[in-house]
N, CA, C and O atoms as CSV, one atom per row, in Angstrom:
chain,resi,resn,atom,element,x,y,z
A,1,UNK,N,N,0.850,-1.182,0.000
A,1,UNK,CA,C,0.000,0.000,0.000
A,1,UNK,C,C,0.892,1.240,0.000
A,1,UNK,O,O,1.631,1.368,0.976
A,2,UNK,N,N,0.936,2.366,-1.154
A,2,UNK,CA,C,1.666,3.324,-1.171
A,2,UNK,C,C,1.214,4.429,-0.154
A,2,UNK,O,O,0.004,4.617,-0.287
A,3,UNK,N,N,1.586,4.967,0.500
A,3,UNK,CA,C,0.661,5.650,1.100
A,3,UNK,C,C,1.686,7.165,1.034
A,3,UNK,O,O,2.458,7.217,1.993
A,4,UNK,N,N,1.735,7.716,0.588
A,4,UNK,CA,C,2.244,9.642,0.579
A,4,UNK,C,C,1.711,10.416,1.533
A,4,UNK,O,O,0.666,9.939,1.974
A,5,UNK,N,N,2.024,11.398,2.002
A,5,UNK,CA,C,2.043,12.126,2.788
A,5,UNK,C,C,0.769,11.990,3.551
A,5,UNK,O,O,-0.145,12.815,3.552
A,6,UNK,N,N,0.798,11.128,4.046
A,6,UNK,CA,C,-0.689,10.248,4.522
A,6,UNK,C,C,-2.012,10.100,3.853
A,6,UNK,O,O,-3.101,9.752,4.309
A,7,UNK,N,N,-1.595,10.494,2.509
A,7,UNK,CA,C,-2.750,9.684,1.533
A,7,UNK,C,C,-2.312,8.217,1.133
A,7,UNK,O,O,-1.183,7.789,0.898
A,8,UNK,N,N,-3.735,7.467,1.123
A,8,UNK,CA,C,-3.601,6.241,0.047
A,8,UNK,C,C,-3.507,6.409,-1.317
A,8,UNK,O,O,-4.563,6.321,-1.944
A,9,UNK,N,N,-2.811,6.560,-1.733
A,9,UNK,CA,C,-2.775,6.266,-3.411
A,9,UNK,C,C,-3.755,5.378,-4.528
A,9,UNK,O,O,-3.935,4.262,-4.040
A,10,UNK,N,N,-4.050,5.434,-5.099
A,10,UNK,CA,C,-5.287,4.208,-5.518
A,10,UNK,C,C,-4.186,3.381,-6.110
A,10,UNK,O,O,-3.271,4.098,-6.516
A,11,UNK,N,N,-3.947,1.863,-6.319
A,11,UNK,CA,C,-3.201,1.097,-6.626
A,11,UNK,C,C,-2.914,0.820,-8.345
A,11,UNK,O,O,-1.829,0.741,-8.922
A,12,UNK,N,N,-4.181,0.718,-8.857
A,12,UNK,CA,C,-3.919,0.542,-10.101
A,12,UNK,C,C,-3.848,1.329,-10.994
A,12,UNK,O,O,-4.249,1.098,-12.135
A,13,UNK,N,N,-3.322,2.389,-10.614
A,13,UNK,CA,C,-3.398,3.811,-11.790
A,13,UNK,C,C,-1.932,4.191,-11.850
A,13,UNK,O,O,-1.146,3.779,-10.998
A,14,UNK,N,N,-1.461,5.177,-13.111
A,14,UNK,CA,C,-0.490,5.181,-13.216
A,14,UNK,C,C,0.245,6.248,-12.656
A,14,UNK,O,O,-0.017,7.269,-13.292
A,15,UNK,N,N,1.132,6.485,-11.652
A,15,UNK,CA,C,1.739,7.309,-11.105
A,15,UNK,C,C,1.661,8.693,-11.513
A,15,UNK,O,O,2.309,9.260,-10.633
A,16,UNK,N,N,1.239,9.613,-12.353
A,16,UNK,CA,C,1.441,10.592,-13.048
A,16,UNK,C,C,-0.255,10.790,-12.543
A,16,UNK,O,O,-0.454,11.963,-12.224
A,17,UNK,N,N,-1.196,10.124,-12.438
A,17,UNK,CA,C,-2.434,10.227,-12.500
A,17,UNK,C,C,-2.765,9.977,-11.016
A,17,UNK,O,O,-3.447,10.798,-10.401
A,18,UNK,N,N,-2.088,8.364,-10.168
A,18,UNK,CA,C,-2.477,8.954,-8.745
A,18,UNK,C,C,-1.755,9.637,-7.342
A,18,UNK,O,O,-2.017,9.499,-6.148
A,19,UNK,N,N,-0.801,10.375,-8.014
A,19,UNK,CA,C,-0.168,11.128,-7.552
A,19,UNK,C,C,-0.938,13.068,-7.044
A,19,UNK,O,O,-0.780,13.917,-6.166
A,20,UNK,N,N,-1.768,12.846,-8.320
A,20,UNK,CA,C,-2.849,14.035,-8.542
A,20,UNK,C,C,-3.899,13.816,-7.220
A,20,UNK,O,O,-4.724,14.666,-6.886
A,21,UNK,N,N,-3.700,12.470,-6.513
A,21,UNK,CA,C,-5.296,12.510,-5.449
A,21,UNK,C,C,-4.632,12.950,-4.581
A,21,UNK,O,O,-5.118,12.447,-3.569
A,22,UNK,N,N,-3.257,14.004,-4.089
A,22,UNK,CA,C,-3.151,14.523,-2.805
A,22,UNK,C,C,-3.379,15.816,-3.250
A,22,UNK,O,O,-3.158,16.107,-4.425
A,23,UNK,N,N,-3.944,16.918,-2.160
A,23,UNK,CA,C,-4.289,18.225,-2.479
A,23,UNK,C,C,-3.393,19.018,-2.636
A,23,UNK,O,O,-2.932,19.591,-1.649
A,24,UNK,N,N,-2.960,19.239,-3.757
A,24,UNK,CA,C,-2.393,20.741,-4.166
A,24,UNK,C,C,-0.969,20.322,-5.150
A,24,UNK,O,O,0.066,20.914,-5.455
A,25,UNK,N,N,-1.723,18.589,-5.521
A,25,UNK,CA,C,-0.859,18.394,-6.589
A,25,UNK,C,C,-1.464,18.140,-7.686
A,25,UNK,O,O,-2.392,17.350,-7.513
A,26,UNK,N,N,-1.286,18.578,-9.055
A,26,UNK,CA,C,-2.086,18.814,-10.192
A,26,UNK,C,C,-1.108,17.632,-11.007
A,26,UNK,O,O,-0.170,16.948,-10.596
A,27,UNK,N,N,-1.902,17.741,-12.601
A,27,UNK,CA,C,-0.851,17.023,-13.666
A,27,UNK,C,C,0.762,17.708,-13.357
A,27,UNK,O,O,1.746,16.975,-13.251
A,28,UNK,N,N,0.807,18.600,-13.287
A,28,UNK,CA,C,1.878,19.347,-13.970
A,28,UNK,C,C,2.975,18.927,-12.844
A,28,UNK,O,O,3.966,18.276,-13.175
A,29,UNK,N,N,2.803,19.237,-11.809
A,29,UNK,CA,C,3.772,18.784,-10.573
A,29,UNK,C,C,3.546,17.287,-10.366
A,29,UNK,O,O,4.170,16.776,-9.435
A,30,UNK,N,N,2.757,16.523,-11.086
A,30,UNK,CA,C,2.681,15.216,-10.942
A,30,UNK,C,C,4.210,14.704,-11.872
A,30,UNK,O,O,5.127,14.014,-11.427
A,31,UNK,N,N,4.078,15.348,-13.366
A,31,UNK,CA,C,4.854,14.798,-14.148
A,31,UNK,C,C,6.089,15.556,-13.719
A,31,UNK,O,O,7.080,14.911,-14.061
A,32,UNK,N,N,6.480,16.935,-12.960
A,32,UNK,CA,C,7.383,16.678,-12.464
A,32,UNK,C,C,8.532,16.066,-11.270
A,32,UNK,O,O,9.747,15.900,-11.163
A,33,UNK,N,N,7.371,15.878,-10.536
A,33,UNK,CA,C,8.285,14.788,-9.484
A,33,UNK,C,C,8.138,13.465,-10.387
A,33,UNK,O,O,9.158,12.859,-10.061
A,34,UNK,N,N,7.682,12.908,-11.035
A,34,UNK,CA,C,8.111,11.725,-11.362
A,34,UNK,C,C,9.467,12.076,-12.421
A,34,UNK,O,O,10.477,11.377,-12.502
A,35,UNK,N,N,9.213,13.269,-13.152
A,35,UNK,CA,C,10.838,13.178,-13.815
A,35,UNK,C,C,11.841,13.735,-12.872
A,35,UNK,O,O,13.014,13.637,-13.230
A,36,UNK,N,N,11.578,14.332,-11.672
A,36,UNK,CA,C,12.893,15.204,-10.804
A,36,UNK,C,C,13.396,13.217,-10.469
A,36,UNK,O,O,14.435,12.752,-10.936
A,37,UNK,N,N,12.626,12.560,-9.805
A,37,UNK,CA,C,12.871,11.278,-9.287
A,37,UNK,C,C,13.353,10.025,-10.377
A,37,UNK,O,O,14.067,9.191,-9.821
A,38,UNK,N,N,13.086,9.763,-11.799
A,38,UNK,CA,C,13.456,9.358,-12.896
A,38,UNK,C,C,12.354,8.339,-12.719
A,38,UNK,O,O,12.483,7.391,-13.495
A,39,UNK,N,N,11.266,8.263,-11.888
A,39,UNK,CA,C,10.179,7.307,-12.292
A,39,UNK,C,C,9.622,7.186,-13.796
A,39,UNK,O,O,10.080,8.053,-14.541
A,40,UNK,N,N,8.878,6.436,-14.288
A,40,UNK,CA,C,8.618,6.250,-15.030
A,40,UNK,C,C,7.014,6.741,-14.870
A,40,UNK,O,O,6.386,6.248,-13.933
A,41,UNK,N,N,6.292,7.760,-15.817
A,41,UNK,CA,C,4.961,8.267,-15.466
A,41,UNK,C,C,3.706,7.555,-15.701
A,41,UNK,O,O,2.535,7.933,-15.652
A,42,UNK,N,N,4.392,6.123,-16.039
A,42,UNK,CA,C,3.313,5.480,-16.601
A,42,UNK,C,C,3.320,4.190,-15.647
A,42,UNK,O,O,2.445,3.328,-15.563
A,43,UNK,N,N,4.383,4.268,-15.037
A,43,UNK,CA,C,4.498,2.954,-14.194
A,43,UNK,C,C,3.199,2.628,-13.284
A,43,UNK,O,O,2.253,3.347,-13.609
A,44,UNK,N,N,2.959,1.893,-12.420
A,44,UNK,CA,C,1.363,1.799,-11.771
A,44,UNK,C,C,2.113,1.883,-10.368
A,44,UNK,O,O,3.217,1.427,-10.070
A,45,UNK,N,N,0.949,2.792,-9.374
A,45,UNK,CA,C,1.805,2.585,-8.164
A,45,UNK,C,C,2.122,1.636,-7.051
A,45,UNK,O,O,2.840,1.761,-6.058
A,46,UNK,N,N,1.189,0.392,-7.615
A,46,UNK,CA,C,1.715,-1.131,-7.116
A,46,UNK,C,C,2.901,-1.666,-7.605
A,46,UNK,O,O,3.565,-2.458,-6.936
A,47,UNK,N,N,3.264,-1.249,-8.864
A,47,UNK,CA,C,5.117,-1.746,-9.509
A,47,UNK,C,C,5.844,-0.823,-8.822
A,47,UNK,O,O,7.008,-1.221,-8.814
A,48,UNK,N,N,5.723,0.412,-8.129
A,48,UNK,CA,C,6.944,0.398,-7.373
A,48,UNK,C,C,6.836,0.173,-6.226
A,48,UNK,O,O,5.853,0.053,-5.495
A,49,UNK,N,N,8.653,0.071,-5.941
A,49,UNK,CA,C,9.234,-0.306,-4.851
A,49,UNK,C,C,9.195,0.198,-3.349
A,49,UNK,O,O,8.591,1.258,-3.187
A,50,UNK,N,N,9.440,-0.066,-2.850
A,50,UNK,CA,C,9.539,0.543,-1.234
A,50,UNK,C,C,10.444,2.080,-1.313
A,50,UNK,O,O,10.153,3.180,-0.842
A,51,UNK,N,N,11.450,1.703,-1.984
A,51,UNK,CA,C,12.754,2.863,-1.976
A,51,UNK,C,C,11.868,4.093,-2.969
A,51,UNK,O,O,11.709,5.272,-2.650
A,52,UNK,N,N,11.437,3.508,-4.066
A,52,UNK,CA,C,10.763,4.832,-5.139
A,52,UNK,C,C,9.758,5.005,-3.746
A,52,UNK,O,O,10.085,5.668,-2.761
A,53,UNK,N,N,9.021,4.579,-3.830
A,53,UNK,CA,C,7.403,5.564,-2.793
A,53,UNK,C,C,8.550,6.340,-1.567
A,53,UNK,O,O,8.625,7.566,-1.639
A,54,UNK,N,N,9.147,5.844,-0.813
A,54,UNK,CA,C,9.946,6.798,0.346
A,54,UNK,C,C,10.658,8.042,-0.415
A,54,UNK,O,O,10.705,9.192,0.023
A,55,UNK,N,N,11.192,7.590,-1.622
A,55,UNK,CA,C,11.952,8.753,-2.434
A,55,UNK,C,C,10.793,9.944,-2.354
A,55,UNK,O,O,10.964,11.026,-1.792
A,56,UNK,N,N,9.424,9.468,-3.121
A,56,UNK,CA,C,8.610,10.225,-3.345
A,56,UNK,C,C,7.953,10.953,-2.516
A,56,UNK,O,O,7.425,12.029,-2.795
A,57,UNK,N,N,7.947,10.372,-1.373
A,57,UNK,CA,C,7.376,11.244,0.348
A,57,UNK,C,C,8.702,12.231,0.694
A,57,UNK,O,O,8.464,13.234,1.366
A,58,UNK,N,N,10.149,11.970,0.241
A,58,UNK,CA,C,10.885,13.084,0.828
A,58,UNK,C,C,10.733,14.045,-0.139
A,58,UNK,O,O,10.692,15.148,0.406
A,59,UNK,N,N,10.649,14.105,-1.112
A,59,UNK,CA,C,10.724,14.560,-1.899
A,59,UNK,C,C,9.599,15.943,-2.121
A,59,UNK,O,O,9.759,17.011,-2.711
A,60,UNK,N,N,8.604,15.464,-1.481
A,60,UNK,CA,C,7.469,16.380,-1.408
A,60,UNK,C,C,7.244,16.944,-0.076
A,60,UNK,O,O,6.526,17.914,0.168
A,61,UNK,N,N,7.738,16.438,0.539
A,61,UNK,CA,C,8.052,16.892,2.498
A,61,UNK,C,C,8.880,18.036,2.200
A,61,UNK,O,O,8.532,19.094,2.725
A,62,UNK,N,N,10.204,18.042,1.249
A,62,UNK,CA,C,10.966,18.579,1.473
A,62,UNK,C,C,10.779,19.947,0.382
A,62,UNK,O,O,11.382,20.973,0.695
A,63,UNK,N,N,10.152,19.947,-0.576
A,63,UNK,CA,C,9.768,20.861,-2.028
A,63,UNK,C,C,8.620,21.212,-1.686
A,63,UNK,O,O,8.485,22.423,-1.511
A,64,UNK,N,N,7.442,20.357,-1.473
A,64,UNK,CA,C,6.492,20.976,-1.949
A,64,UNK,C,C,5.356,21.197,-0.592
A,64,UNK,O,O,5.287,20.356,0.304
A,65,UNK,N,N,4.593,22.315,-0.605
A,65,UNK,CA,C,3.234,22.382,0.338
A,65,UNK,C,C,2.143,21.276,0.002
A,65,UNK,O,O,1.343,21.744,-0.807
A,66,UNK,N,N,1.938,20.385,0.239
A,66,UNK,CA,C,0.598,19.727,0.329
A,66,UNK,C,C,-0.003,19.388,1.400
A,66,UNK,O,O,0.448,19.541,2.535
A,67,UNK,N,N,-1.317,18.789,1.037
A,67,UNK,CA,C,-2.305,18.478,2.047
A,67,UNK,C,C,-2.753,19.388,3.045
A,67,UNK,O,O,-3.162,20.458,2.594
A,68,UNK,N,N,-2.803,19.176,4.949
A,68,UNK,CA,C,-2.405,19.667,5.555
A,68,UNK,C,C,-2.334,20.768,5.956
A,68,UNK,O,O,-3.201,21.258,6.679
A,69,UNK,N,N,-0.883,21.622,5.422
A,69,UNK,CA,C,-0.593,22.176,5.428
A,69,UNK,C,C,-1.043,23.518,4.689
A,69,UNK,O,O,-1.106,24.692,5.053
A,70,UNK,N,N,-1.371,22.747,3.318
A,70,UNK,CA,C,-1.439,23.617,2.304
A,70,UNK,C,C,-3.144,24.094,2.539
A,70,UNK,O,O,-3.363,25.302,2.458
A,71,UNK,N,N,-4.299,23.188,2.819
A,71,UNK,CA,C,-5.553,23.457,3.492
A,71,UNK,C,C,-5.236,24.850,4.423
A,71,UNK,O,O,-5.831,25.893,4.150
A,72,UNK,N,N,-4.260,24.788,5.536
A,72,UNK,CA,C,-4.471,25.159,6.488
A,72,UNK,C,C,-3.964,26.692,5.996
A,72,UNK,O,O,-4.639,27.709,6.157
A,73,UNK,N,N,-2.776,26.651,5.430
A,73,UNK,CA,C,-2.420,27.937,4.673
A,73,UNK,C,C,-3.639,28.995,4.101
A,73,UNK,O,O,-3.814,30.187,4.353
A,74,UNK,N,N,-4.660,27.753,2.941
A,74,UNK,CA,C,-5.360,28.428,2.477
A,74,UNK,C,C,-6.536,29.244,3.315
A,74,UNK,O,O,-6.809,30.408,3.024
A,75,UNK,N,N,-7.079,28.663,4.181
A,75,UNK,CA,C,-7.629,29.144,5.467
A,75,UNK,C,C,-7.187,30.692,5.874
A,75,UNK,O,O,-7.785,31.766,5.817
A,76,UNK,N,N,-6.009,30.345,6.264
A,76,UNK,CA,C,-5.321,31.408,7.241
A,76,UNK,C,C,-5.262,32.948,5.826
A,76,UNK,O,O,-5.268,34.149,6.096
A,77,UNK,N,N,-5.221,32.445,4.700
A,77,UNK,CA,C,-5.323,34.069,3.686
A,77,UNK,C,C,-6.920,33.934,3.750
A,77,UNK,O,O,-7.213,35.113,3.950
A,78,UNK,N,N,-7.884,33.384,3.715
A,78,UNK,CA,C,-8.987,33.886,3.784
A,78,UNK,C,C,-9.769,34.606,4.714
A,78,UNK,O,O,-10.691,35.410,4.577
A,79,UNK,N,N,-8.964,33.948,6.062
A,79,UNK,CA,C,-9.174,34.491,7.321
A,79,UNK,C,C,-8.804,35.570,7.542
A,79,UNK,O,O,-9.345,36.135,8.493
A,80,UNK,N,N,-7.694,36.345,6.743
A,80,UNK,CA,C,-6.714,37.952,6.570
A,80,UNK,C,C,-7.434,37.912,5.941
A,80,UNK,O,O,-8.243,37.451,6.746
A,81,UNK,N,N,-8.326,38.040,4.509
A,81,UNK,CA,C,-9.210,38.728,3.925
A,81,UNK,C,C,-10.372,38.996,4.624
A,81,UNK,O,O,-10.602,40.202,4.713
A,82,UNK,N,N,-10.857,38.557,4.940
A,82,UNK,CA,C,-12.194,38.451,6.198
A,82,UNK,C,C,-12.023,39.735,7.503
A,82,UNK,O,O,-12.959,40.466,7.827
A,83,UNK,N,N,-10.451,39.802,8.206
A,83,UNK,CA,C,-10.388,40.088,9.152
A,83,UNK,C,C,-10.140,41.485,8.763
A,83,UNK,O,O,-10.699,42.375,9.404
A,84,UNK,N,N,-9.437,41.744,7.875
A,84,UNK,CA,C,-9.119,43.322,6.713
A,84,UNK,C,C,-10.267,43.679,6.734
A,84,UNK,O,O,-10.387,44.681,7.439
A,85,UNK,N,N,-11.483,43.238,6.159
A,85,UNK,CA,C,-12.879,43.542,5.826
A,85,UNK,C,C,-12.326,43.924,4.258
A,85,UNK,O,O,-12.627,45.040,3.833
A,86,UNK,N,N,-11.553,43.050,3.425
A,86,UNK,CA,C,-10.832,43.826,2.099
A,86,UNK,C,C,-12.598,43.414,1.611
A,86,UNK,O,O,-13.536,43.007,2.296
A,87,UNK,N,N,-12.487,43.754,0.063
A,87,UNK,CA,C,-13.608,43.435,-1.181
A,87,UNK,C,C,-13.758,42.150,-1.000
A,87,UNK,O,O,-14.848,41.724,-0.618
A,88,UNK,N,N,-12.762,41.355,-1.225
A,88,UNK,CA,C,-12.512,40.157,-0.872
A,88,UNK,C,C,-13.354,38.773,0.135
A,88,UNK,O,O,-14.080,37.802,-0.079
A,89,UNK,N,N,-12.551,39.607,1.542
A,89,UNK,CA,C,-12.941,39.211,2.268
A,89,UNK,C,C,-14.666,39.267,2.755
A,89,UNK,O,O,-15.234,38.311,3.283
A,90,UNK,N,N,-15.333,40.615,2.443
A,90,UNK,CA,C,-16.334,40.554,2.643
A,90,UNK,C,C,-17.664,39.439,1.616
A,90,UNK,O,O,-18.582,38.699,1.969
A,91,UNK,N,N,-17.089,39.869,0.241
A,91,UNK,CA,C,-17.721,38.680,-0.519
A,91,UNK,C,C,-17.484,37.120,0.441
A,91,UNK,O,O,-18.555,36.514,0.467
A,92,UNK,N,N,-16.519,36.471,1.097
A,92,UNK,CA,C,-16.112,35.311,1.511
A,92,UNK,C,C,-17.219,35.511,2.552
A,92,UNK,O,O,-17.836,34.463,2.738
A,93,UNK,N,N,-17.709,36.670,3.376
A,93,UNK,CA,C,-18.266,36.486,4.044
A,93,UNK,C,C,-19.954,36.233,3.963
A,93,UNK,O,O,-20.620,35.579,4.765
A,94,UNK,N,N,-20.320,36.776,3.047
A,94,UNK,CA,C,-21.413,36.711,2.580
A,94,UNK,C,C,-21.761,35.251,2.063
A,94,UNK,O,O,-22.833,34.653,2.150
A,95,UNK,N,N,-20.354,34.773,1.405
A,95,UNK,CA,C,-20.607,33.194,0.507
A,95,UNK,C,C,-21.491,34.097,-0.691
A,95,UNK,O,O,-22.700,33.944,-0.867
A,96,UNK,N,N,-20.575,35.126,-1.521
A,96,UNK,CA,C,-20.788,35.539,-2.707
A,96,UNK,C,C,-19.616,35.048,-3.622
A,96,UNK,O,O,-18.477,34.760,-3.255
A,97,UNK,N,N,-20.091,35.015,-4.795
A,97,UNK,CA,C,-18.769,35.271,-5.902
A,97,UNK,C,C,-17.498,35.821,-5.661
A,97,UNK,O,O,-17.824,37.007,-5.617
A,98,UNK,N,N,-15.991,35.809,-5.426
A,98,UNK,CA,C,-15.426,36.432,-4.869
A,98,UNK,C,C,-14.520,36.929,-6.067
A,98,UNK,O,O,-13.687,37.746,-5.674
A,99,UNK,N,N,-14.471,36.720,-7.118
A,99,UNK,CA,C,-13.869,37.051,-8.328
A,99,UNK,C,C,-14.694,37.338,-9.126
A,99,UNK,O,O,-14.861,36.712,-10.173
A,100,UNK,N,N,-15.272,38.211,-8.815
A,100,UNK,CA,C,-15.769,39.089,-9.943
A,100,UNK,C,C,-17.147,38.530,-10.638
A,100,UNK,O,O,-17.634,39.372,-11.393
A,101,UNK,N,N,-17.911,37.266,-10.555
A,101,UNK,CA,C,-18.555,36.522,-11.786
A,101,UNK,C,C,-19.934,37.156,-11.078
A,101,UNK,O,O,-20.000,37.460,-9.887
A,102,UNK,N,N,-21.076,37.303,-12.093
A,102,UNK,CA,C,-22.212,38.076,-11.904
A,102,UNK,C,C,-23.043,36.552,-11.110
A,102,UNK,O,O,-22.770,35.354,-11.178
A,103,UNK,N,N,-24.317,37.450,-10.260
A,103,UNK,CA,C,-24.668,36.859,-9.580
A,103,UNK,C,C,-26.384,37.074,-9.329
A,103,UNK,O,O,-27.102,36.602,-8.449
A,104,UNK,N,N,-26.765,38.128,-10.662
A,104,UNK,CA,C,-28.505,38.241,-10.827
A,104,UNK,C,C,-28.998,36.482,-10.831
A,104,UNK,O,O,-29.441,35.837,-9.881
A,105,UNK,N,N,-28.736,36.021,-12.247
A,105,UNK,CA,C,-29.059,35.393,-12.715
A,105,UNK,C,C,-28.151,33.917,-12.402
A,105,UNK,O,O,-28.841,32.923,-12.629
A,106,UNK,N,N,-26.891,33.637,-11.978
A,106,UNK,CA,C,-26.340,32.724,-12.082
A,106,UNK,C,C,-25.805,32.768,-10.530
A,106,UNK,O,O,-26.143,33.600,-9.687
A,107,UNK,N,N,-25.008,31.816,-10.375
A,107,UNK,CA,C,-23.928,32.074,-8.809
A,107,UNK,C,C,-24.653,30.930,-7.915
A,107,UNK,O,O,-24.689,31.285,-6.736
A,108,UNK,N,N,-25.142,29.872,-8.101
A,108,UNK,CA,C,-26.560,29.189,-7.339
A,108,UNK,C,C,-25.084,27.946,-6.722
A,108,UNK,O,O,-25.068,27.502,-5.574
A,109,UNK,N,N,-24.064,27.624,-7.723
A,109,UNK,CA,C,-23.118,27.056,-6.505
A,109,UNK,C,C,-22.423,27.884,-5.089
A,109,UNK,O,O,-22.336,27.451,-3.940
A,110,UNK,N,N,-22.120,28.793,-5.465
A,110,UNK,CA,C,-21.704,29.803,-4.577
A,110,UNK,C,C,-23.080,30.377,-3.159
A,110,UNK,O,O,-22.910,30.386,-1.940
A,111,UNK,N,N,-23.863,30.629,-3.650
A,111,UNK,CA,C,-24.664,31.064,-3.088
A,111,UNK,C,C,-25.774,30.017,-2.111
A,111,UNK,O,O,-26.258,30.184,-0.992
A,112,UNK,N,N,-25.889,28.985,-3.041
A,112,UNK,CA,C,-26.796,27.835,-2.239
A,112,UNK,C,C,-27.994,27.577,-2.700
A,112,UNK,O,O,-28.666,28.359,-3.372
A,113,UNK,N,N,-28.340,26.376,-2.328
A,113,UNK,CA,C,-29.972,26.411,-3.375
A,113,UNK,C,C,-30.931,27.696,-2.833
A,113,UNK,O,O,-30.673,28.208,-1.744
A,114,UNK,N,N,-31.904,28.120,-3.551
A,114,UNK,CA,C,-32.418,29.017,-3.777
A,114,UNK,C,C,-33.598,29.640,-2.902
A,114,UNK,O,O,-34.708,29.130,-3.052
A,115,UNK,N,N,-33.466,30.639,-2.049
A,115,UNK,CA,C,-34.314,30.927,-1.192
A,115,UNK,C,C,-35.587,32.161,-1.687
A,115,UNK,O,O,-35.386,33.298,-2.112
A,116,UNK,N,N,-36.873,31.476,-1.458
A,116,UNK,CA,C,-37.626,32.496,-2.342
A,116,UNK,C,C,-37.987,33.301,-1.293
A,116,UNK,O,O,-37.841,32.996,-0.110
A,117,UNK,N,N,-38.684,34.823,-1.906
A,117,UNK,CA,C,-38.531,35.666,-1.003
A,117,UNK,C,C,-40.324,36.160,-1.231
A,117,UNK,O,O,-40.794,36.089,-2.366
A,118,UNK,N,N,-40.785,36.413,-0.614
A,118,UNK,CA,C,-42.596,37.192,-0.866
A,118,UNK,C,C,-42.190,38.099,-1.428
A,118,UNK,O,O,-41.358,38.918,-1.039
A,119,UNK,N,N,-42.805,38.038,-2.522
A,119,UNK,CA,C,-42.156,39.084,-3.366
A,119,UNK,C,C,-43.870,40.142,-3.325
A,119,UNK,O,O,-44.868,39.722,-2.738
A,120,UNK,N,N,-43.830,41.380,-4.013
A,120,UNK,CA,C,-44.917,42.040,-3.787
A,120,UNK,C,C,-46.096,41.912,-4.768
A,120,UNK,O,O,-45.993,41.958,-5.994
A,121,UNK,N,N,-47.420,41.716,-3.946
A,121,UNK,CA,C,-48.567,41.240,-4.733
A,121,UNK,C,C,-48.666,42.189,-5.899
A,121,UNK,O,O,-48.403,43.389,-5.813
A,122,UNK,N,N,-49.088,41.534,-7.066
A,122,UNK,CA,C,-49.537,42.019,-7.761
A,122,UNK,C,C,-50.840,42.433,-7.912
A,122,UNK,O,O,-51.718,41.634,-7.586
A,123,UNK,N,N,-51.270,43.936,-8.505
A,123,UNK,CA,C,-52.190,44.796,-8.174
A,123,UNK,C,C,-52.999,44.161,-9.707
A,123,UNK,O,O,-52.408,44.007,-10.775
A,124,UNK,N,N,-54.002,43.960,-9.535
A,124,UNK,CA,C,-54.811,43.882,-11.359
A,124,UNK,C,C,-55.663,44.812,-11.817
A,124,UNK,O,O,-56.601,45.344,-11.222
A,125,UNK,N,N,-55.294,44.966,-12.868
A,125,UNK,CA,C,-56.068,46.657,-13.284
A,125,UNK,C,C,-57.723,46.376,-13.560
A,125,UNK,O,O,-58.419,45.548,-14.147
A,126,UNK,N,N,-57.947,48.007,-12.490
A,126,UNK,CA,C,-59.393,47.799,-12.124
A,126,UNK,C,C,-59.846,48.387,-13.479
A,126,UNK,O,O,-59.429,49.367,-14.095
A,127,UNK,N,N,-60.999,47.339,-13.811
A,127,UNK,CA,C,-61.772,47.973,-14.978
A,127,UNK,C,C,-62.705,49.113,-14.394
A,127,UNK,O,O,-63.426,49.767,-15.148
């Protein structure tokens, strides 16, 4: 069982691909720790060895922010946006759009399913 920076790895996929299930590692830093390390990106992460998977835990202990850490990081700048009261932060607080994207008509992930509001009766024209 490979296990990285206290993730399980899924077994039958190819290193380049389940290297991507720890947070805050994408394709791109996938295919480069497997070439900084000379793995092979296609190898599966049940064909390697004891020595490659330990290579691959120092390797990211020692280079890169994940998991953890990198969660907890992201937290702590949202929490300085929040605590500033920046543009930012106040959208985070609301649970609005925080980059800019319009929010009449669209925004229903951000915002939450949909709360209707009494809206005002309509008057019908007196003959």
């Amino acid at each position: 069982m490979a296990r990285i920076s206290g993730v399980d790895l899924p077994q039958d996929k190819m290193a380049k691909i389940s290297l991507r299930y720890l947070y805050g590692v994408g394709p791109k830093l996938a295919l480069d720790i497997c070439a900084e390390l000379g793995i092979p990106p296609d190898k599966k992460i049940k064909d390697l060895n004891e020595e490659e998977v330990a290579r691959i835990n120092v390797l990211i202990d020692r280079k890169y922010v994940v998991e953890g850490s990198l969660r907890r990081q992201v937290m702590q700048n949202i929490q300085r946006l929040k605590n500033t009261r920046s543009y930012r932060g106040i959208r985070h607080i609301k649970s609005l759009p925080v980059r800019g994207q319009q929010t009449q008509s669209n925004a229903r992930t951000r915002k939450g399913k949909k709360k209707t509001v009494a809206g005002k009766k309509s008057v019908k024209a007196m003959r």
